[in-house]
PAVEXVO-979542 format. One line per field, with one value per residue: x, y, z of N, C-alpha, C in turn. Coordinates in Angstrom, 1 decimal. Layout:
N
n_px = (X, ...) $
n_py = (Y, ...) $
n_pz = (Z, ...) $
ca_px = (X, ...) $
ca_py = (Y, ...) $
ca_pz = (Z, ...) $
c_px = (X, ...) $
c_py = (Y, ...) $
c_pz = (Z, ...) $
END
This chain:
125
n_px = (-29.7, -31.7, -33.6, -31.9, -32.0, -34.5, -34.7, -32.5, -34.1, -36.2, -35.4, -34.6, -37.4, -38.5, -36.8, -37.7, -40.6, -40.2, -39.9, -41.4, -44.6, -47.3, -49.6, -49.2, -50.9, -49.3, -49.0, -47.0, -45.2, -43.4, -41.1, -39.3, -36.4, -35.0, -31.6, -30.4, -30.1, -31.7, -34.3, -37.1, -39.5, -42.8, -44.5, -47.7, -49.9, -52.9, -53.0, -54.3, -55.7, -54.6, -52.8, -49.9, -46.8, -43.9, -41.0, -38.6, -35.4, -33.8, -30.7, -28.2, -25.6, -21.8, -21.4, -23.3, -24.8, -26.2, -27.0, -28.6, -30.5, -32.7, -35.1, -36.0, -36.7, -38.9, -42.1, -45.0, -47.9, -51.1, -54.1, -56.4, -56.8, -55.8, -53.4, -50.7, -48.1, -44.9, -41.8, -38.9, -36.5, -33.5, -32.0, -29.4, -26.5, -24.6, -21.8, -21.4, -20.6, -22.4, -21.3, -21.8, -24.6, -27.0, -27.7, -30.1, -32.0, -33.1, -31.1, -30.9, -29.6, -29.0, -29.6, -29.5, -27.5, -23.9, -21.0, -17.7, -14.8, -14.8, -16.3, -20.2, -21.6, -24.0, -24.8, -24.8, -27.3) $
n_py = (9.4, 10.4, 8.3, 7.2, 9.7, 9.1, 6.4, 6.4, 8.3, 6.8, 5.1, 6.6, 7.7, 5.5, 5.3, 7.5, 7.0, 5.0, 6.2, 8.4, 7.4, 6.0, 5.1, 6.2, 8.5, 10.8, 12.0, 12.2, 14.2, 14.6, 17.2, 18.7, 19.9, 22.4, 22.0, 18.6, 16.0, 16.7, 16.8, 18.0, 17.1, 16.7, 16.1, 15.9, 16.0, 15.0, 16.0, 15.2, 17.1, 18.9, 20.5, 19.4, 19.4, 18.5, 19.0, 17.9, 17.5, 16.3, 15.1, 14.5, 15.1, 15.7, 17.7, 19.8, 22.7, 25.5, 27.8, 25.7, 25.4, 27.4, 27.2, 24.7, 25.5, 27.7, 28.6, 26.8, 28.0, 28.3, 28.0, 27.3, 28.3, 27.3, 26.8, 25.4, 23.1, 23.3, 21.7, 20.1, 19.0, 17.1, 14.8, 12.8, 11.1, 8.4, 9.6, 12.1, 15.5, 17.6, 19.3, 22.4, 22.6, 23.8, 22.8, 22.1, 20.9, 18.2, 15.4, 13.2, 9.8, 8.4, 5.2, 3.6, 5.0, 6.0, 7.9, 7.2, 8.5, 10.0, 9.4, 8.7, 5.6, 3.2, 1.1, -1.9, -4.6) $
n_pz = (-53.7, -52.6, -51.3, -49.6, -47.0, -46.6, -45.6, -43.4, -42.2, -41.0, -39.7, -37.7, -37.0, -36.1, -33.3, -32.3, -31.7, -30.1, -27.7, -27.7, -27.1, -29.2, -27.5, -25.2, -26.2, -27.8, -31.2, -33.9, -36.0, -39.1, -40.1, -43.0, -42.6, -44.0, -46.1, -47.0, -44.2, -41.5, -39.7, -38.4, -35.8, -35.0, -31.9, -30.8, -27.9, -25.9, -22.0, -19.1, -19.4, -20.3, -23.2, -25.1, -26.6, -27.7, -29.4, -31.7, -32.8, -34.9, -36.2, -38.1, -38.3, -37.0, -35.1, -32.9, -32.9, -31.3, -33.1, -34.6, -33.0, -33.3, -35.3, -33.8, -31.3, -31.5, -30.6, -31.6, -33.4, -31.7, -32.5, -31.7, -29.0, -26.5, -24.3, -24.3, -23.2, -23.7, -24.8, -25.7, -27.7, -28.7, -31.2, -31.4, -33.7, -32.4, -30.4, -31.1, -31.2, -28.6, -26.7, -27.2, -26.5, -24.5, -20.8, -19.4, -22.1, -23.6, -24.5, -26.9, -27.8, -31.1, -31.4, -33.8, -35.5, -35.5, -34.8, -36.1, -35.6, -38.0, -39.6, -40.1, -39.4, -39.5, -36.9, -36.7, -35.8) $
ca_px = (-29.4, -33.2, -33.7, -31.1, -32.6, -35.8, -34.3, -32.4, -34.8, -37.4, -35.0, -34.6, -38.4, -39.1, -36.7, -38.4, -41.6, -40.2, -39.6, -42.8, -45.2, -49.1, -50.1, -49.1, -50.8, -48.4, -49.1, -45.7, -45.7, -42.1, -41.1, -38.3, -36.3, -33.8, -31.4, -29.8, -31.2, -32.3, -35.8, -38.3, -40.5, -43.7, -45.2, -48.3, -50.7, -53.6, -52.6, -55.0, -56.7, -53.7, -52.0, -48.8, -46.1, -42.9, -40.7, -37.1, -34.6, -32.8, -29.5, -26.9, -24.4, -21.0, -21.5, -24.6, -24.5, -27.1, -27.9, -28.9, -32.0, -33.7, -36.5, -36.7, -37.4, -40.1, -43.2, -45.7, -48.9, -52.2, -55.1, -57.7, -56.9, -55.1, -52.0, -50.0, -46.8, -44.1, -40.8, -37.8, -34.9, -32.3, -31.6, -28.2, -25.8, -23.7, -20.3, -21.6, -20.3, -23.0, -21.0, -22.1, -25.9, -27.8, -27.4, -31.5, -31.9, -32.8, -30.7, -31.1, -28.8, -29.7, -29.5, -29.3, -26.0, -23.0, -19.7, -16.5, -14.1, -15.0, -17.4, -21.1, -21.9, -25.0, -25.0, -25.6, -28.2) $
ca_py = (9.9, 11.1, 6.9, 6.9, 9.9, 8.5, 5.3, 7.3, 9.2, 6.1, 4.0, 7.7, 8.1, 4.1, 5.7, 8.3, 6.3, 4.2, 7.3, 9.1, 6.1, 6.2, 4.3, 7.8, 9.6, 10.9, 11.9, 12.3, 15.1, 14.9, 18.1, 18.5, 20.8, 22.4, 20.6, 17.4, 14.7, 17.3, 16.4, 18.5, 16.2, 17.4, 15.5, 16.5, 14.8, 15.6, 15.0, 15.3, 18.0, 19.8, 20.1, 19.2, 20.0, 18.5, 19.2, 17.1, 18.2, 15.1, 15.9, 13.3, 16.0, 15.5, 18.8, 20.5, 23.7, 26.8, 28.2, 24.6, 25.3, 28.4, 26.6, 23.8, 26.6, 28.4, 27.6, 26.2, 28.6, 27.4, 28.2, 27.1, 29.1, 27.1, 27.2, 24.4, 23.1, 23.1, 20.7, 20.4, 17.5, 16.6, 13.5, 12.9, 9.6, 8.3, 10.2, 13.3, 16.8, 18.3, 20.2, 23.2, 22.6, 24.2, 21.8, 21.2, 20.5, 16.7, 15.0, 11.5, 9.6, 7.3, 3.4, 3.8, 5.7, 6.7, 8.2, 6.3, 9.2, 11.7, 9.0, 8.0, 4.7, 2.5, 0.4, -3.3, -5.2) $
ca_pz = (-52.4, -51.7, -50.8, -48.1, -46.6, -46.4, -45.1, -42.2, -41.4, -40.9, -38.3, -36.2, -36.2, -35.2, -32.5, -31.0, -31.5, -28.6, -26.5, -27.1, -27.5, -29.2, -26.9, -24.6, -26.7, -28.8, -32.8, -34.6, -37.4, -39.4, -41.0, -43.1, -42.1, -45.0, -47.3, -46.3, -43.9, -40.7, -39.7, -37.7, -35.4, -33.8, -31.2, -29.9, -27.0, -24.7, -21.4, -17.9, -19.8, -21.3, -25.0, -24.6, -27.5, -27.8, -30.9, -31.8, -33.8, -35.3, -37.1, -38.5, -38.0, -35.9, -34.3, -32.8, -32.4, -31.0, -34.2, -35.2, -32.5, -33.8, -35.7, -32.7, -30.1, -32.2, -30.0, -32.7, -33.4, -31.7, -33.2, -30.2, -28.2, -25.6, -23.6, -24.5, -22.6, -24.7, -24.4, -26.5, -27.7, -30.1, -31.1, -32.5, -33.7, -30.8, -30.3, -32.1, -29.7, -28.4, -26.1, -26.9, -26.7, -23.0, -20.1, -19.8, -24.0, -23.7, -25.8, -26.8, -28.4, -31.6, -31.3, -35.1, -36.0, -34.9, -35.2, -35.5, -36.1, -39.2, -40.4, -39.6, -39.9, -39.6, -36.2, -36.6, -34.7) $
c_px = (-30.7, -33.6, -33.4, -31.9, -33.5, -35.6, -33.9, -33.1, -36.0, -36.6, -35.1, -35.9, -39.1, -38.8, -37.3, -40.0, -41.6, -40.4, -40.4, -44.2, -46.5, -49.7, -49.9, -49.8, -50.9, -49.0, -48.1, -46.0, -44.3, -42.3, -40.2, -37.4, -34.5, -33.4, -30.7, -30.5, -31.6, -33.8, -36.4, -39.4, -41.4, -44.0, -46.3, -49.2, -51.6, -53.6, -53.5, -55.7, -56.0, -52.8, -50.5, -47.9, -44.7, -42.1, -39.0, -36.6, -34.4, -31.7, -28.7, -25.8, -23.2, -20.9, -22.7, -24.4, -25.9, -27.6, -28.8, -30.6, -32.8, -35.6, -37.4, -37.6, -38.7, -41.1, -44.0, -47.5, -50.0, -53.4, -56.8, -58.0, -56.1, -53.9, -51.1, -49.0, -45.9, -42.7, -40.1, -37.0, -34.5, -32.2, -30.5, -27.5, -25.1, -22.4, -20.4, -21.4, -21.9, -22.9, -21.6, -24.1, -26.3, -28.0, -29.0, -32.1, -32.1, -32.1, -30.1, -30.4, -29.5, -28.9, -29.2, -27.3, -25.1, -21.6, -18.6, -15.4, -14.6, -16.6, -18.7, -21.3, -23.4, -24.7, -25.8, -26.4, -27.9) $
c_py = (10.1, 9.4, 6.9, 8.0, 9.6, 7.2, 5.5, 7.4, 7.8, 4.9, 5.1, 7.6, 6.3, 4.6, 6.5, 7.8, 5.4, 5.3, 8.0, 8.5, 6.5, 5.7, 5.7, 8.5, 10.3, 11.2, 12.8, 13.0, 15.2, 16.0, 17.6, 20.1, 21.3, 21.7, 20.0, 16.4, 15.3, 17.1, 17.3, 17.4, 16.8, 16.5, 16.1, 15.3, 15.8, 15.2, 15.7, 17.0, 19.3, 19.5, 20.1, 19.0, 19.5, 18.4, 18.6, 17.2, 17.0, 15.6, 14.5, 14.3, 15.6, 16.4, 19.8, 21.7, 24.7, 27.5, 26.9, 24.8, 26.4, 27.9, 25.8, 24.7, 27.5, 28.0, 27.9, 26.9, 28.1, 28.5, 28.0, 27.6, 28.8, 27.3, 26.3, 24.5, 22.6, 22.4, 20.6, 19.5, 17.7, 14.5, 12.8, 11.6, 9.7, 8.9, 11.5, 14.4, 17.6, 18.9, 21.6, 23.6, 23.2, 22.4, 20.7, 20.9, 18.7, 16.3, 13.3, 11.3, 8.1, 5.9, 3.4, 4.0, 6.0, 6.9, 7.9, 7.4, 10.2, 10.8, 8.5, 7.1, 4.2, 1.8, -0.9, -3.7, -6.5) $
c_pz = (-51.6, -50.8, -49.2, -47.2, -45.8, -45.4, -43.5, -41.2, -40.7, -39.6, -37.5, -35.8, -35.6, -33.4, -31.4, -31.4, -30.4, -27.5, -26.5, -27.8, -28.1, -28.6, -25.4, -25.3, -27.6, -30.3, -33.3, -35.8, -38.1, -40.1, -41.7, -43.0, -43.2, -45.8, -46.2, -44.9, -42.3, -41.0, -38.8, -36.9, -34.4, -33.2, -30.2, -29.2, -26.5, -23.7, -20.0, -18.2, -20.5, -22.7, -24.6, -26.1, -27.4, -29.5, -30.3, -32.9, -34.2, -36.4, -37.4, -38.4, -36.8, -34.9, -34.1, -32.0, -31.8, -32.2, -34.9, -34.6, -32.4, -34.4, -34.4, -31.5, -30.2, -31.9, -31.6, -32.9, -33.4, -32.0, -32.4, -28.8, -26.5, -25.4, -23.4, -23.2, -23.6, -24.2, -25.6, -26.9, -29.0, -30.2, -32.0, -32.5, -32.1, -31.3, -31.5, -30.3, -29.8, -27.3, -25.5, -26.4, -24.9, -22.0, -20.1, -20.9, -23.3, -24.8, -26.1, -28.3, -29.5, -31.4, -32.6, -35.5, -35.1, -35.1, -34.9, -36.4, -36.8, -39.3, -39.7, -40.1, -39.0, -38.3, -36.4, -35.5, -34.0) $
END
């Protein structure tokens, strides 16, 4: 099971490797975040002279809830003394509820997975 995981988790981060590019920038930090296949993603940059901080939840879960974004929201302790900008996202299968999530939450949906009923499945190419 640790395989698939890993597997998962490595087509979501090709994903948000499109959406927050190195060529931007960008240096991609995965955490892991708990049991089962929740990820932690930092992304930090320097941008026109500022640190810039975005963090992305990724969940395989059918339902995203507010307690889910305790960790995500936790600005990230800098150590240099600057004043980062900090930014926020999810990124969950297609036809997962994220109803309850805050209206400005970006939340991007994966090209990877998605939900056909109870079940996630794998999206062909």
């Amino acid at each position: 099971m640790g395989i698939c995981t890993d597997i998962m988790n490595d087509f979501v981060l090709q994903e948000i490797k499109r959406l927050y590019s190195s060529y931007d920038g960008w240096k991609m930090t995965p955490r892991k975040k708990g049991a089962g296949y929740d990820t932690l993603v930092l992304l930090e940059r320097s941008n026109d002279g500022h640190r810039e901080i975005t963090k992305v939840l990724v969940t395989f879960k059918k339902e995203v809830t507010l307690d889910m974004l305790d960790e995500l929201i936790r600005p990230e302790p800098v150590y240099d003394g600057s004043r980062p900008r900090y930014d926020y996202a999810v990124i969950v299968p297609a036809n997962a509820d994220t109803s309850s999530l805050p209206k400005e939450l970006k939340v991007f949906i994966m090209l990877s997975f998605a939900f056909e009923g109870k079940d996630l499945i794998w999206v062909y190419k």
